[in-house]
ZALUMLUM-525281 format. One record per residue (C-alpha): residue in one letter; x, z, y. Coordinates in pm, whole numbers, plus 50000, padded with zeros to 5 digits. Layout:
N
AXZY/...
This chain:
101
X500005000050000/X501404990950326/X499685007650671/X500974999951036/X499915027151297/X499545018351656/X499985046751907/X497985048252251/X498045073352474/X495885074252761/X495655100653065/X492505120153099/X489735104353356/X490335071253289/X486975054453380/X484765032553153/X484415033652792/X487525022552586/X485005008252277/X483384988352506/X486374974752723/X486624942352450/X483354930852640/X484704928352983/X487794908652847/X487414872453073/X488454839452970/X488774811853200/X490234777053087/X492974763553333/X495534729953293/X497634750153056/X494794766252860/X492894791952871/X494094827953039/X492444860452922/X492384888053199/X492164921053094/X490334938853397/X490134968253234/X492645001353247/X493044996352799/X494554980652583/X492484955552371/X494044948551990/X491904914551978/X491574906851566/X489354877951429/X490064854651710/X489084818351664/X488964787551923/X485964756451806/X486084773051477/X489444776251372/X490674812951293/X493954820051521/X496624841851360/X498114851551690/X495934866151910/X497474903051950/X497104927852295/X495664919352601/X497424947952846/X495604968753075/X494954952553425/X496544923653292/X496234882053236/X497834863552973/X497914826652906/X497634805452611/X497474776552484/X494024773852348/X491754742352392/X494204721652636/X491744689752571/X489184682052782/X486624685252479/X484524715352495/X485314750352380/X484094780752195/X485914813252183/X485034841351928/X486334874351915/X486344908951795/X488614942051864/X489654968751700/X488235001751840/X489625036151910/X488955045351483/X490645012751326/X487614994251311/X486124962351390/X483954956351726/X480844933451740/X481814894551748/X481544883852104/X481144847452172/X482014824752494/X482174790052592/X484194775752801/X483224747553045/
């Protein structure tokens, strides 16, 4: 059996509710891709990602207060993003689901 352990800490009074902060993660696309911004003061372990169907294997942390960019759908053709989190407990959030004009 092989388990990996992730350690956050986080100072009292942060505001909002870290097992819902997955939901206010933003995706916009851009020319290089599409950028996630993390508006939020957690981290979000995204899991289960996929882009027009396809699972990604390398989604990872978004950082608090943070944007990243990717790669993801740089063709014009349309785009659906689906994704899920892992919570506070080691498991899975709700799917959320977004498309991308």
């Amino acid at each position: 059996m092989r388990s990996i352990f992730k350690l956050f800490w986080r100072p009292e009074g942060l505001p909002g509710d870290p097992l819902e902060a997955y939901q206010q993660l933003r995706w916009t696309r851009n020319s290089q891709g599409v950028q996630l911004t993390n508006p939020t003061p957690y981290y979000i372990n995204l899991i289960q990602v996929s882009v027009n169907g396809k699972a990604l294997s390398n989604a990872g942390v978004v950082p608090p207060k943070s944007q990243r960019q990717t790669s993801w759908c740089q063709a014009i053709a349309p785009c659906h993003v689906a994704w899920r989190a892992i919570n506070d407990y080691g498991g899975l959030s709700a799917k959320k689901e977004q498309n991308l004009p």
